[in-house]
C-alpha positions, 0 to 999 in steps of 0.5 A, a space after each residue: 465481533 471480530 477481535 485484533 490480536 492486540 484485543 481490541 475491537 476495531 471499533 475501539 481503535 482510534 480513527 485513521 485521521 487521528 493517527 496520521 496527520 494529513 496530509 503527509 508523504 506516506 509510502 506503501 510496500 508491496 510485495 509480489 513476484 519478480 516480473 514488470 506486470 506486477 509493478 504495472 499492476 502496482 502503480 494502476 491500482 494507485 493510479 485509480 485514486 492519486 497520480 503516482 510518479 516514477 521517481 517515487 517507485 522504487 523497486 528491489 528485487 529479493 536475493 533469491 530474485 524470485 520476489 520482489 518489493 515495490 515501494 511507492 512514495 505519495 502525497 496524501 491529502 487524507 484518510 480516504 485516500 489512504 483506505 482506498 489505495 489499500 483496497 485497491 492493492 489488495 485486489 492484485 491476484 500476485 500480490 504476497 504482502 502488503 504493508 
């Protein structure tokens, strides 16, 4: 059974719902590098589960310029939601980081 580094099994975390009350604004950060194909890739993967709007992305390039961060506000009514925008993120080859 796979372990958490915290100790806990993912089993003996408490549901997702219960952690966060929905709905709620929610922001996730994605990290990739410094191109627009990577906000596009960003904003379909949202797209696929809930409409993102553009005054809602933010974008922030890193010092260096050779990475960048987008940020995207969003209403989500609940925990599947939540779930599959994180699915869906993570399948973007360019994609570094993701919080």
């Amino acid at each position: 059974m796979a372990q958490c580094n915290d100790g806990e099994t993912p089993q003996s975390r408490p549901p997702l719902d219960k952690l966060v009350e929905f709905p709620c604004d929610y922001t996730f950060k994605a990290f990739g590098p410094n191109n627009e194909t990577f906000v596009a890739s960003v904003r379909a993967a949202i797209g696929k589960t809930v409409f993102a709007p553009l005054d809602g992305i933010k974008v922030r390039a890193s010092s260096q310029g050779e990475h960048q961060c987008v940020s995207v506000l969003l209403r989500l009514e609940n925990a599947l939601q939540l779930k599959a925008i994180y699915s869906d993120l993570q399948q973007i080859a360019e994609l570094k980081y993701l919080l």
